[in-house]
Phi, psi and omega in degrees: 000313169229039140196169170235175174314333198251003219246121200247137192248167151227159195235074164066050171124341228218148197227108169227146158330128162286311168294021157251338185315137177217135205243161183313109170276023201244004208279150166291346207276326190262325204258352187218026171053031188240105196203158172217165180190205209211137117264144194215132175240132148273190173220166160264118166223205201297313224241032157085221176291135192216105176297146182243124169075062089011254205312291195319264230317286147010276164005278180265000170297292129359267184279011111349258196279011152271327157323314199270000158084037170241147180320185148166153227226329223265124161302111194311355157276331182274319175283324171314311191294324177300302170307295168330310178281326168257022153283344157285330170259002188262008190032087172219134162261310165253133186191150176234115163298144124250076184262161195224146153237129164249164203239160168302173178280145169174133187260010182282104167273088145224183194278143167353133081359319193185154228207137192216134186240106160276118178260172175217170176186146165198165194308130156211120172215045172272019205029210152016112177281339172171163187214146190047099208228133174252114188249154186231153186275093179311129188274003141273157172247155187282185171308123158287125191310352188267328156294284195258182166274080188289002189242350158260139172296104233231140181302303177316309189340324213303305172318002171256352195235338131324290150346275192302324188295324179308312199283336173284343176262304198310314198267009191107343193285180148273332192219178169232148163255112205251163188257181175246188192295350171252037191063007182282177164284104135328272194203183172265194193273324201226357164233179178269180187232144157211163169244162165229157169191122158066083118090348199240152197230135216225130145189174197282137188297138225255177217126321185234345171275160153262112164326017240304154153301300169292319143352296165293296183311322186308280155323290180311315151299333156301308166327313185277317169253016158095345204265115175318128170212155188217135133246142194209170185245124199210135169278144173327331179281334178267022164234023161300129163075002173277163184284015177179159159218145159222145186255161190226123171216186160297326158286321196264314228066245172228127184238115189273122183259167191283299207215207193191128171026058207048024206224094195283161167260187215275290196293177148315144167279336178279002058022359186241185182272007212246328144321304157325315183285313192317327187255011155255328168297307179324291149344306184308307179271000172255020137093025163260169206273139184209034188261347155312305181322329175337299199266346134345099182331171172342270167273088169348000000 
């Protein structure tokens, strides 16, 4: 599903096969979950291959492994150039980047030694991972911020958000909606959340999250078309039953949801503001113009 025999990686400077690349099994990476890393999507657009959101994703790669306290040497310029060439040579286009860092072996708990940067890609031009997703409010909770580094993309996180995603397929759902230690709405097991009601488009305030880059694209598009937005800190009930919901990555795009603990939301979805951000984010990353929506009624 994501290499073939022909499928080519980088490996800390080096341009490889993915099936001969091999990693430590003595590495902290594997044993304490302590590694960060990126999704990253490129598109096909007008103006040819084009990564969306390149520098932030970098970036925030970057200030990854300096929270978690590891070396690390590649510059957000040196991961573009990189990413780019091996998105030419594995010839892709709609593609989901990964790239990760992993540390040497040491069985030690302190920080990294030494640092390894594998990026990876494979094909992804299915759009949308789902749409209109029936979600429960999950009986994990994210990481508390006073324990982890809730703002880096840290490998370890995940295992709550396996958990939560499981438990939530176990019981029928599509997704979970998980809270944070003081019962507000967090996150999704793998995206931010947002709602609309009476015209304002709602999520939650950062602190208990991951900050996410679409997240932030999401504000800006709104910004733009003009759309009322609030982050706040909100319990689950006040977005029960609100007029519209969505979850947001990089992976998902804008994911439209049905209902919350069985408790559908009002509108329609092609009827809402929040269908709209969805058919702007869309525009946006294939690099096209979406400034008509302006003039578009409310509610599409």
């Amino acid at each position: 599903m994501y290499y073939s025999d022909d499928s080519i990686l980088f490996f800390d400077g080096d341009y490889m096969k993915a099936k001969d690349a091999k990693t430590d099994l003595y590495g902290q990476s594997l044993h304490y979950g302590y590694a960060v890393f990126e999704g990253i999507k490129s598109y096909k657009t007008a103006h040819g291959t084009r990564i969306f959101k390149a520098k932030e994703h970098y970036d925030r790669l970057r200030r990854s492994a300096e929270a978690m306290l590891m070396p690390f040497r590649y510059s957000t310029e040196e991961m573009v150039d990189a990413t780019y060439r091996l998105l030419e040579m594995n010839q892709l286009e709609n593609a989901y980047i990964r790239p990760i860092v992993i540390c040497s072996p040491n069985m030690a708990l302190s920080k990294g030694q030494k640092s390894y940067l594998v990026i990876e890609v494979w094909n992804w031009d299915n759009g949308y991972l789902a749409n209109k997703m029936r979600i429960m409010t999950s009986s994990f909770q994210r990481p508390n911020p006073k324990a982890f580094k809730v703002e880096a993309k840290v490998s370890g996180h995940y295992v709550n958000s396996i958990l939560a995603c499981q438990e939530a397929k176990d019981r029928g759902f599509d997704e979970a909606l998980v809270l944070d230690e003081n019962g507000n709405v967090a996150e999704s097991s793998g995206a931010n959340v947002f709602f609309e009601k009476d015209g304002t488009i709602f999520t939650p305030a950062k602190g208990n999250i991951l900050p996410g880059i679409t997240r932030a694209t999401v504000l800006e598009i709104c910004k733009e078309l003009g759309i009322p937005t609030m982050e706040k800190f909100f319990r689950p009930d006040e977005m029960q039953g609100a007029d519209a919901g969505f979850f947001c990555g990089t992976a998902a795009e804008i994911v439209a949801l049905d209902s919350l603990d069985n408790v559908p939301f009002v509108l329609d979805w092609e009827h809402s503001l929040s269908a709209k951000i969805q058919q702007a984010y869309r525009h946006l990353v294939l690099e096209e113009d979406y400034a008509y929506l302006k003039t578009q009624p409310q509610y599409v």
